[in-house]
N, C-alpha and C positions, 0 to 999 in steps of 0.2 A: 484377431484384427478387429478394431473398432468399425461398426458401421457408420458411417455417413449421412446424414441427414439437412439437407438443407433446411434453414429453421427460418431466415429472413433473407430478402431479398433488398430491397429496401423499404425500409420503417418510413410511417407518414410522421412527418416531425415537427413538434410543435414547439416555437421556439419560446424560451424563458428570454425576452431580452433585457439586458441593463442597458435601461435609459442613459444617456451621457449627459454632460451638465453638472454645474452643482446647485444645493439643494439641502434642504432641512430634511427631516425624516418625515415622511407622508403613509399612508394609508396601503400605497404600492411602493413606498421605499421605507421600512420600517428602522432600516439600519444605517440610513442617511446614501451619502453620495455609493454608487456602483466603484468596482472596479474601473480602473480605463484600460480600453483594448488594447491588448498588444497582437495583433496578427503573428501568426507562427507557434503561440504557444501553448499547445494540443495538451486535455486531460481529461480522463475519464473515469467517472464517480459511479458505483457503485453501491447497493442496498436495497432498491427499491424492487419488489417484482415486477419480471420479463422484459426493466426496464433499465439504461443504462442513459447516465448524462454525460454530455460532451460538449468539452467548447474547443474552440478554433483560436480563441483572442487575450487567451490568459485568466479567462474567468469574467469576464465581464457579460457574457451571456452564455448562455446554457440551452444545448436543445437536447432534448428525449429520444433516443434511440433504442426499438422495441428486439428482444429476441425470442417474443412470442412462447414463452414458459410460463410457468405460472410459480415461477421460483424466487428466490433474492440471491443477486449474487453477494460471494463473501469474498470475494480478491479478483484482479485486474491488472493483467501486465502487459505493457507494451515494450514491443522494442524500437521501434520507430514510430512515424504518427502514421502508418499504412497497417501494420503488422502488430496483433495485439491476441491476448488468452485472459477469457472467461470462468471461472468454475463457479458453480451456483451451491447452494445448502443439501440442496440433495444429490450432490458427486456429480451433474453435467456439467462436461468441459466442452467449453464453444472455444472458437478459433474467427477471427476477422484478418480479411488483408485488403479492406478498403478502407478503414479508421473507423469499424465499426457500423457499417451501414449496414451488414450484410453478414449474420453469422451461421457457421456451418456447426452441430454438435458433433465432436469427434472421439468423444467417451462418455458413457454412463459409468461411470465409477462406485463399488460400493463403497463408498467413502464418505463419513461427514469430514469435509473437507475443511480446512483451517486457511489457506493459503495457496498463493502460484506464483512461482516465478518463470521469466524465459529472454532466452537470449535472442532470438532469433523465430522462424514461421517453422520450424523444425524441431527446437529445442526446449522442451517446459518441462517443471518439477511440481507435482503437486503434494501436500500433506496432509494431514489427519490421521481418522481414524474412521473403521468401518463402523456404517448406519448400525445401530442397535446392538455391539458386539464391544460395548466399550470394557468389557471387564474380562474378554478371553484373550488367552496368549498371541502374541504378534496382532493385538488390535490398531495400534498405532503403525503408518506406515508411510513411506516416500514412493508415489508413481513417478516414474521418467517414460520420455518419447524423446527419439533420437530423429523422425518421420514423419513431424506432424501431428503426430495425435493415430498414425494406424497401427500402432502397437506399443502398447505401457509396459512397463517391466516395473515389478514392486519388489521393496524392503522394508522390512520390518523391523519394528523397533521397540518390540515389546509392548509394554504399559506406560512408555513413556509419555508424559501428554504434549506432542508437538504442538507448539506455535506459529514458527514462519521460518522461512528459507528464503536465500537471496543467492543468487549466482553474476560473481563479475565479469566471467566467460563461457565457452561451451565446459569447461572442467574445474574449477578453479570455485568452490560454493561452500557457506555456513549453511547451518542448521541447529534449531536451537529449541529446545523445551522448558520445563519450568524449570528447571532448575539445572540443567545440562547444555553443552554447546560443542555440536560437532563439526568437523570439515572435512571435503571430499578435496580430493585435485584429480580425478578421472571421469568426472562430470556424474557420480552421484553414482557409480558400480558399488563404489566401496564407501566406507563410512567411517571417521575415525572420533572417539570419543577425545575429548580438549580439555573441557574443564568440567568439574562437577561443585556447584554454588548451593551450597544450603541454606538454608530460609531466602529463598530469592523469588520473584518470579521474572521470571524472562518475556515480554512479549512482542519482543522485533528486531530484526536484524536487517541491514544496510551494504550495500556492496559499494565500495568506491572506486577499486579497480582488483586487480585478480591478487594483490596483495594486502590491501588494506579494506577491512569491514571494521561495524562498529556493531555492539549489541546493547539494548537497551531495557531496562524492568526496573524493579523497586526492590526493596528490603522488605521481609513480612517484620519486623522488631519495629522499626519506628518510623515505617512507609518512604524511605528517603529514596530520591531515583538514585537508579544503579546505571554506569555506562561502562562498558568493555572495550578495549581496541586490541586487533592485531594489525602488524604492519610484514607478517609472514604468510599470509595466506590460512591463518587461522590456526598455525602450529601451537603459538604460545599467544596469549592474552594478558591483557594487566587493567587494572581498573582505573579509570579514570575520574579525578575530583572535580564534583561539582558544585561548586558554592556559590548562592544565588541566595538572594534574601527568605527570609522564611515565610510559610507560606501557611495558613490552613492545614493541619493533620488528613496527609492522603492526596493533598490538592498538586501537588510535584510527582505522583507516581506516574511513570512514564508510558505511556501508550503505544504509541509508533513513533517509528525514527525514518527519518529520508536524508541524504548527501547529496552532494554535489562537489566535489573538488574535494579542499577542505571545510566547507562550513557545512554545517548537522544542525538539524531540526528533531526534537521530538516535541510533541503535544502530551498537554496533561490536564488537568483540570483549570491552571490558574493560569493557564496560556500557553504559550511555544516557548520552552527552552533551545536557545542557540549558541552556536559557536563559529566563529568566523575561523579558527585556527587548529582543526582539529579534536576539540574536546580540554584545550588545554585548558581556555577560561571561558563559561559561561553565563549567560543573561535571559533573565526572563523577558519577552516581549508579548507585551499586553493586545489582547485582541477586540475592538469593537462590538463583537458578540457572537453569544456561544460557548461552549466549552469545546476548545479543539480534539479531533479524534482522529481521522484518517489525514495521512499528510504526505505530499510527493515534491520534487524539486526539479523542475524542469533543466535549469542550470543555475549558479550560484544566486542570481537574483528574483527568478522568480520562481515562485512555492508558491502551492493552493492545498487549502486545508479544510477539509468536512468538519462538521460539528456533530454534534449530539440532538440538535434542534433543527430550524428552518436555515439558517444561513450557510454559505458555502464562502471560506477565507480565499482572501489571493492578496500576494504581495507580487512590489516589482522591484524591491528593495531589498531583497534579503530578508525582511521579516522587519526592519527598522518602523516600515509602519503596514496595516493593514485596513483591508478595506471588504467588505459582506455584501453579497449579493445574497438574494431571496423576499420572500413575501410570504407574509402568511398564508399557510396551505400549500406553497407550491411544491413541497413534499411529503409524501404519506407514507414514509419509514425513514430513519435514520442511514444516510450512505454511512458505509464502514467500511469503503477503501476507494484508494484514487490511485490515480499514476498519472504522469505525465511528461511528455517530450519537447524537446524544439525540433520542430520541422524544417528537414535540410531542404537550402534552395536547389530546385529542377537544376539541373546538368544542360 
């Protein structure tokens, strides 16, 4: 049983705001006009050590929320905008059920950890592989908790190098490697190998609903993104074409991918690949700045997307246009994951 440890209570918070207005590019707006607020729609950015960002308004401001580690986290799931799971580079899993104000650590994992998914304040998947054992048998491994976080149960998966897992319900979940791609439907006991992709890399997977995920990487031959769908719960897959103007050698290999409905986001170097219809037809949409990297999709229209650099993306449009929040310095590590929800009105 995981022990417990209260880690924050509440963090002193210091707010990032975007200014509203419009506006040429200034000194403190280097990327021209902010996002505009949209109230309701909660996400939070991850990278930075013991520190996590969150906004309230769509990304139009950002405030700092501390969990007092001295870590960087490397993935961030909510299920709601109350109800959310942490895991950091050195295998701590934290747990929040106020939107982050306030986190509890509920496992020290030895795990260098890749990834988390969770459906619920009950239900998380985590991957990787254990700290410093990357080359002995069963190094690669999937922890679940069916309780919160007071007991993980682990699977092993050899040498394989996970990437990421997404779960569309408590049972019903992909999981995916460089070059392999599995599915559970009994919420992660068992494991069933899908497909096996050579010269591929695989790096993210999407849940849309407990039948339809999408998976996303490149080719290693001539770097072209790769997309996957199933519409069976990940029994059978088929590839999907993506034709989009050509782009820079490497500049279209895909990073992360996020849904909503049907329209799919991944990020790549030369901006956001999208699709309104499933993966059938594709467009690239050009970003203000940055090269996108971590990307979440609150609902069909609005998406916020980390970079590589100072700015944080947010669209309210689907991705049709975009708009950067940041300032020089106001981060000192690259976020490399986000998520984000729309917050249901009170009852």
């Amino acid at each position: 049983m995981a022990a417990r440890a209260l880690v924050a209570v509440i963090a002193s918070l210091a707010l990032l705001a975007g200014c509203g207005g419009a506006g040429p590019e200034t000194a403190d707006r280097p990327f021209g006009d902010p996002p505009p607020a949209v109230p309701g729609i909660h996400a939070w950015a991850a990278g930075e050590a013991g520190v996590l960002l969150v906004t309230a308004d769509g990304g139009a401001s950002w405030m700092r929320r501390e969990f007092f580690l001295p870590q960087r986290g490397v993935d961030v799931a909510f299920a709601d905008a109350q109800t959310g799971w942490l895991v950091t580079d050195a295998g701590t899993v934290l747990a929040t059920t106020d939107g982050g104000t306030g986190w509890t650590v509920v496992e020290q994992a030895e795990l260098t950890a890749k990834a988390i998914a969770a459906t619920d304040s009950r239900r998380a998947w985590i991957v990787g592989s254990p700290s410093g054992a990357a080359d002995e048998p069963g190094a690669s491994a999937v922890l679940r908790t069916t309780d919160g976080g007071e007991v993980w149960r682990r699977t092993g998966f050899g040498t394989a190098q996970l990437a990421d897992v997404a779960f569309a319900d408590e049972r019903r979940g992909v999981l995916v490697a460089l070059d392999r791609i599995w599915s559970t439907r009994d919420g992660g006991r068992t494991w069933r190998l899908r497909r096996e992709l050579p010269m591929t890399v695989l790096t993210s997977v999407a849940a849309g609903d407990p039948r339809r995920f999408w998976v996303a990487g490149w080719g290693t031959q001539l770097g072209d993104p790769l997309v996957f769908a199933t519409r069976d719960g990940g029994a059978t897959w088929r590839r999907l074409r993506v034709d989009v103007a050509p782009a820079n050698p490497g500049e279209l290999q895909a990073r992360q991918i996020a849904c909503a409905g049907e329209s799919l986001w991944i990020t790549c170097a030369a901006g956001v690949l999208a699709s309104a219809d499933g993966g059938r037809t594709w467009e690239l949409q050009q970003v203000p700045a940055g090269q996108p990297l971590a990307i979440a999709a609150a609902d069909e229209e609005h998406v916020l997307a980390t970079t590589g650099s100072q700015p944080i993306l947010a669209s309210a449009d689907g991705g049709a246009t975009w708009r950067a929040f940041g300032s020089e310095g106001f981060l000192e590590q690259p976020l490399v994951a986000i998520d984000a929800v729309v917050a249901q009105p009170a009852q």
